[in-house]
N, C-alpha and C positions, 0 to 999 in steps of 0.2 A: 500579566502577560500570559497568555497560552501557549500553550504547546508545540501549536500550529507555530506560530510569530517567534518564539526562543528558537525553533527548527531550522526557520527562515535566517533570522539573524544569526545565527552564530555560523553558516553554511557551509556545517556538517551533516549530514542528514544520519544522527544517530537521536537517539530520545532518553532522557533519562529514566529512572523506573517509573514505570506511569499504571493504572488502571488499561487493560486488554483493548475496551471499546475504544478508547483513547490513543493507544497505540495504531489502532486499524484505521481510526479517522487518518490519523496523519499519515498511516500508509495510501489509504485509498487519495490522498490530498497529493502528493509526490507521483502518484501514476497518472492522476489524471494532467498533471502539469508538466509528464515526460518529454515531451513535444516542445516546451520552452529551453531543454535544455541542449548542452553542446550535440553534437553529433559524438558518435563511441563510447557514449554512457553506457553504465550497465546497471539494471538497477536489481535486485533479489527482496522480496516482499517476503512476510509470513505468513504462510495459510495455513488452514486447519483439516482436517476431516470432517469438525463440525460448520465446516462449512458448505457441506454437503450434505447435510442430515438435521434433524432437530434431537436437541438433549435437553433431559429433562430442567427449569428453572434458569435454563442459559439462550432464552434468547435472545437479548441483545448483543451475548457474544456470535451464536451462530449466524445472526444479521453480517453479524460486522465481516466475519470472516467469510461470508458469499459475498459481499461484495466486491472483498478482494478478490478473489478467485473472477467472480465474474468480471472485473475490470479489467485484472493484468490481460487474461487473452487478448478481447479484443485492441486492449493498451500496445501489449507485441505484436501484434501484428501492422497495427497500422503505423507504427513508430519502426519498425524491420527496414524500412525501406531509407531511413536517416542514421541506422546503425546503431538504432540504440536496440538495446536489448533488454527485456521483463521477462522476469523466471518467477513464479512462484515456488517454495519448497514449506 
């Protein structure tokens, strides 16, 4: 079973200790499915700095964490309007 599916079933949305890339999928997998959830959610994701820049031998970490950055906005905003709320820190 993955990470994604243990995440699912157990429906908490916490993650055990896992690999970076691995944490970001499942983060970017929970923003993009915001929208199936209740209204008054709130959800806070992890980003990075290197999500904004490239470092040296890290990029499938810098991938991962632009994509979160670049999800959650558009994620907040279009989800704003059912009260759900996406905060990157």
């Amino acid at each position: 079973m993955g990470l994604i599916e243990m995440v699912e079933k157990s429906g908490r949305y916490q993650t055990p200790v896992a690999e970076p890339e691995e944490i970001a999928a499942i983060t970017l997998y929970l923003v993009s499915r915001a929208g199936s959830y209740p209204t008054g959610q709130t959800f806070v994701v992890t980003a990075s700095v290197s999500g904004l820049a490239a470092d040296y031998t890290l990029g499938a970490y810098n991938a991962a964490k632009a994509g979160v950055i670049n999800l959650t906005r558009p994620a907040a905003i279009e989800y704003a309007r059912k009260n759900i709320r996406i905060n990157a820190v």
